[in-house]
Every structure is written in C-alpha cells, then in structure tokens.
C-alpha positions as CSV (number, residue, x, y, z in Angstrom):
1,X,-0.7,43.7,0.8
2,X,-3.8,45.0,0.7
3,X,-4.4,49.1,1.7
4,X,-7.4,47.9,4.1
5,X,-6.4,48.7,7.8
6,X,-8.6,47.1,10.5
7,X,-9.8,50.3,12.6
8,X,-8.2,51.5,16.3
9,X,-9.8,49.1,19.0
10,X,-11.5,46.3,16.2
11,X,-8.9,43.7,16.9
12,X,-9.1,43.9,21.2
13,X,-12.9,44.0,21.1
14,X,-13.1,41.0,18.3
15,X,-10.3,39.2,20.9
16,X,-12.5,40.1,23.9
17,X,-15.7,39.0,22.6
18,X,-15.3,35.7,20.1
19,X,-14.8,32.6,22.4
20,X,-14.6,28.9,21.8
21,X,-15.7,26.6,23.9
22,X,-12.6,26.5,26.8
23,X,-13.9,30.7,27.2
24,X,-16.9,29.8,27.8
25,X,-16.8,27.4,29.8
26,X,-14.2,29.1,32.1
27,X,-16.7,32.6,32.3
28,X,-19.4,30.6,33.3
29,X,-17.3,28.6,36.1
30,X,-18.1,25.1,34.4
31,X,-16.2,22.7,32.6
32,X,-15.4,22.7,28.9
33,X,-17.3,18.8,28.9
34,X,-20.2,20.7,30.4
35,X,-20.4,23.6,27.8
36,X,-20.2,20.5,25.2
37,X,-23.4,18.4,26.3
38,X,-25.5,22.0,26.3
39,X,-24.1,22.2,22.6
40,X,-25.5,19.0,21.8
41,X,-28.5,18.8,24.1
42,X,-29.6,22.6,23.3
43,X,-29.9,23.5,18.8
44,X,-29.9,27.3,20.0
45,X,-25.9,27.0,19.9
46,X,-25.4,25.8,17.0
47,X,-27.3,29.2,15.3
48,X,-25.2,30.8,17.7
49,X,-21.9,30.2,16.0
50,X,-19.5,32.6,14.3
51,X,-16.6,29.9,13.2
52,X,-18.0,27.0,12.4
53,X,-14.2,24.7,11.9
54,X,-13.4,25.9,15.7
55,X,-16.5,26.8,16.4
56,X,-16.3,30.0,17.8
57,X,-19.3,32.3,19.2
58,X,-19.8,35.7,20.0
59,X,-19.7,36.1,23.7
60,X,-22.7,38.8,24.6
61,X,-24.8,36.4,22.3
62,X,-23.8,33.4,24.3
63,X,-24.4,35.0,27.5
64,X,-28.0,35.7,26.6
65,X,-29.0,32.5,25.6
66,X,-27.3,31.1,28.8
67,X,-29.8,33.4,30.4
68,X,-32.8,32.7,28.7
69,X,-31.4,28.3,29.1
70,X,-31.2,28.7,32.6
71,X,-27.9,27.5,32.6
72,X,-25.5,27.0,34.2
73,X,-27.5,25.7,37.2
74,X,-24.6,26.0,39.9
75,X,-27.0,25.0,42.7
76,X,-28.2,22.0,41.1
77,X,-25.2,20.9,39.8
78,X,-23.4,21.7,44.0
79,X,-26.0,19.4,45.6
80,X,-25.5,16.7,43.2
81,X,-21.9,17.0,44.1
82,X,-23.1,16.7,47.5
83,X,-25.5,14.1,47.3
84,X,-22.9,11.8,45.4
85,X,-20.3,12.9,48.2
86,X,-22.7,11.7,50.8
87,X,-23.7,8.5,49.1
88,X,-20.0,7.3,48.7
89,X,-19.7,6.9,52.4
C-alpha cells in the first residue's frame, strides 16, 4: 500500500461530478438513447471525456456545452410528442 491518501472531500466531489451517460441523461430529464445520438451527432463530447472505456465526463463541463448546444430542446421534443399523439388518431 502506498502512503498516498486521497484528501478530505476529493472522493464525494469526484462521485458528484464524473457521470456517464445514464447521469446525464437523467439531470437533463432525457433519455440515455437521447444523450447517445448528441454523442454521435455533436464531436464536442467526445473532447469532453474523462474515461474513455465507460466514457465518463465531467459534469460542469457537460452542462456548458449543453448550454452553448442548445440542448436539450424540451419544447421541441413535447410538441413532437404531441403532434405524433394527435396524428395517431
């Protein structure tokens, strides 16, 4: 064993702030198949990640490119909901 200790507080903040793909997609109130097309249709994740096997990204980053995306666009994606709903009568 090794005499490094990981500092007070390092472990909750790391926990709280690297997400995968099911994190994001449930902070963002969208679904995990959703957060998956903006990873392929959108190169500015893939800089974006931490742990490439997983992958894993840091969150704060992940909000501001959301922001700076656009996405998600709740009202669109509601009124296609509604248009599909209304079309299947």
């Amino acid at each position: 064993m090794s005499d490094f200790e990981v500092p007070a507080g390092v472990t909750e903040f790391v926990r709280e702030h690297l997400v995968g793909v099911t994190e994001i997609a449930e902070q963002v109130g969208v679904t995990k198949q959703a957060v998956s097309q903006w990873m392929q249709r959108y190169p500015e994740f893939e800089a974006l990640i931490v742990v490439p096997r997983y992958p894993l990204f840091w969150w704060p980053q992940v909000q501001a490119l959301l922001k700076e995306l656009g996405l998600p666009n709740l009202k669109a994606s509601a009124s296609q909901k509604t248009r599909r709903g209304r079309a299947g009568r």
